[in-house]
C-alpha positions, 0 to 999 in steps of 0.5 A: 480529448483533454480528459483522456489525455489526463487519463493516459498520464494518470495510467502512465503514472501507475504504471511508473509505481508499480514497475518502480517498486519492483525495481527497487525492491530487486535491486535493493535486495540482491545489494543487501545480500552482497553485502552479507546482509541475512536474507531473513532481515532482507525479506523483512525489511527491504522487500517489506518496506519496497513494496509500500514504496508506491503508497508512500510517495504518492502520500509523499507528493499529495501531501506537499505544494502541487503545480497542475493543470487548470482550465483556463477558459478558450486556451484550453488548460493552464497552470496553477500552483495549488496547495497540499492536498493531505486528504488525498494522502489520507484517503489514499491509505484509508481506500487502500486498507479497504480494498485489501481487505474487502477486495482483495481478499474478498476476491481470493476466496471467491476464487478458492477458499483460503486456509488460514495460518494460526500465526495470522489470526494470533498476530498479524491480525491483532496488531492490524486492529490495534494499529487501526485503532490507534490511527482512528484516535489519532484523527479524532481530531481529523489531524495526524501531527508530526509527534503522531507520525513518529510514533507510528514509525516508532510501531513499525520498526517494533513490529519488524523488530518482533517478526525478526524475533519470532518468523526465526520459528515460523516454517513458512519463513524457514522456506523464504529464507532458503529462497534467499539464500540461494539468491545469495549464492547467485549473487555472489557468483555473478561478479562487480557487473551485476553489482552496477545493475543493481544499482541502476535498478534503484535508482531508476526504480527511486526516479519512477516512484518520483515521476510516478507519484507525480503524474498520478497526483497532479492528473488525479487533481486536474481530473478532481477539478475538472469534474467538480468531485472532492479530491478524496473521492478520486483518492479512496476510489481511484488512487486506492484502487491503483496502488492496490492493483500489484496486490490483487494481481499477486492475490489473484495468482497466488489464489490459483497455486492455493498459496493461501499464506502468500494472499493474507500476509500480502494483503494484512501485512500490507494494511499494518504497512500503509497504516504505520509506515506509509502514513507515520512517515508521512506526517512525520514529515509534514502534518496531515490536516483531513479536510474532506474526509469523513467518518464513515470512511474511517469508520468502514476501514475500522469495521473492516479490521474487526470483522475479519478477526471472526471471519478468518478465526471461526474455522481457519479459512476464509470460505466463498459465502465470506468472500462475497460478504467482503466483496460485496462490501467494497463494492458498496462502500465504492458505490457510496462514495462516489454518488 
């Protein structure tokens, strides 16, 4: 009984993420238009950094001091304080960059071929294999230091900084941009009372990201403990899967509307994201030490970086025989770690 009650409070908590980044990048965004924030800078930014909002405070909580429930012989569960568990903050990033590419992906060309934009193939793909190496040698020593962090964030902000640049020419931007100019134009129609919901919509969208990472992290632990299972399994398998759920629900419809460009910038752009910003920030806070981590794990989300270059650039699109080498592929790596 005690266990599915850890589970519930762990679903709770994903639930909290996920409505959390939604609120927050909602509120936020339509606060930066009223602002006379562009709504180019506001897709790129705001919504960009919102929706790794969930990765970011899990890695956030996992990688400080915990306070969770233990067994405590016939009176059933007490409390401990426990120390930081870096390696669920770096398997949760890690699983995450995984399961959106073999997964997600994956998933989506199952359910109908993806046509790729040439801009992904030149761009977003290329820098998700450089920033994949770049954290690859920086665990060499299975450690991610403070400077480190930093000069992942230093990439990041490059990397907003040059799409601001260059999606100026893109049609597809062109497109977003319209959509938030509209929403603009709304905003401005609506008056101070809608200013005060938005406001509230981040600040409660802020206070589920905190109680949800919470929940997720301190459960996740109590269920680690409980099974005798490191805790980066349930972070690479779990917590990974959990906070890729948005994406592969927004891979899945956008798959049926044949939005192929939505499918590989959500799922690409999201990995350059937990790698540089989610993970930079991170240990820019506090340094990562891996523990239970292995090699194999970074070597599959290093693999998984490369091999999609030649997937999606031989003909332009990500055929069904290609979605089952990926899928397939994730389920294997799943399958590896937790026996």
């Amino acid at each position: 009984m005690d266990i599915v009650i850890h589970l519930l409070w762990l679903i709770g908590g994903l639930a909290l993420l996920y409505f959390g980044a939604e609120w927050l990048v909602k509120g936020a965004s339509e606060i930066a238009l009223r602002l006379g924030i562009s709504p180019l800078v506001v897709g790129l930014t705001v919504v960009a950094f919102g929706t790794s909002m969930p990765e970011l405070f899990v890695c956030l909580k996992a990688n400080s001091p915990q306070v969770i429930a233990v067994p405590a012989g016939w009176v059933g569960w007490g409390i401990a304080v426990g120390e930081a568990s870096p390696d669920m903050a770096l398997g949760n990033v890690v699983g995450s960059n995984i399961f959106n590419i073999a997964l997600i992906l994956g998933v989506a060309a199952l359910i109908r071929p993806i046509v790729v934009h040439s801009q992904l193939i030149k761009r977003e793909l290329p820098i998700l294999l450089v920033a994949s190496a770049v954290f690859v040698g920086m665990m060499s020593d299975m450690a991610l230091e403070r400077w480190e962090g930093m000069i992942l964030v230093m990439g990041i902000l490059f990397y907003i900084a040059a799409n601001l640049r260059l999606s100026k020419r893109a049609r597809y931007t062109q497109e977003r941009y319209e959509e938030f100019e509209k929403a603009a134009i709304e905003c401005s129609r609506q008056g101070r009372a809608r200013l005060w919901i938005d406001v509230g919509l981040v600040i409660f969208g802020i206070g589920a990201l905190v109680l949800g990472s919470d929940w997720l992290v301190v459960h996740g632990e109590s269920l680690a403990l409980y099974f005798g299972v490191p805790e980066v399994i349930i972070s690479l398998t779990l917590f990974a899967l959990g906070t890729s759920l948005p994406e592969l629900a927004t891979t899945v419809v956008a798959s049926f509307k044949k939005q192929g460009d939505i499918i590989t910038g959500n799922a690409i752009g999201s990995c350059i994201f937990n790698l540089l910003f989610v993970l930079g920030a991170t240990a820019g806070i506090r340094p990562l030490k891996a523990g239970a981590l292995s090699w194999l794990d970074l070597s599959v989300m290093m693999g998984l970086a490369v091999l999609i270059i030649p997937l999606m650039g031989s003909s332009m699109k990500l055929s069904r025989v290609e979605g089952v080498i990926l899928t397939t592929a994730a389920i294997v790596y799943a399958t590896v770690v937790i026996m």
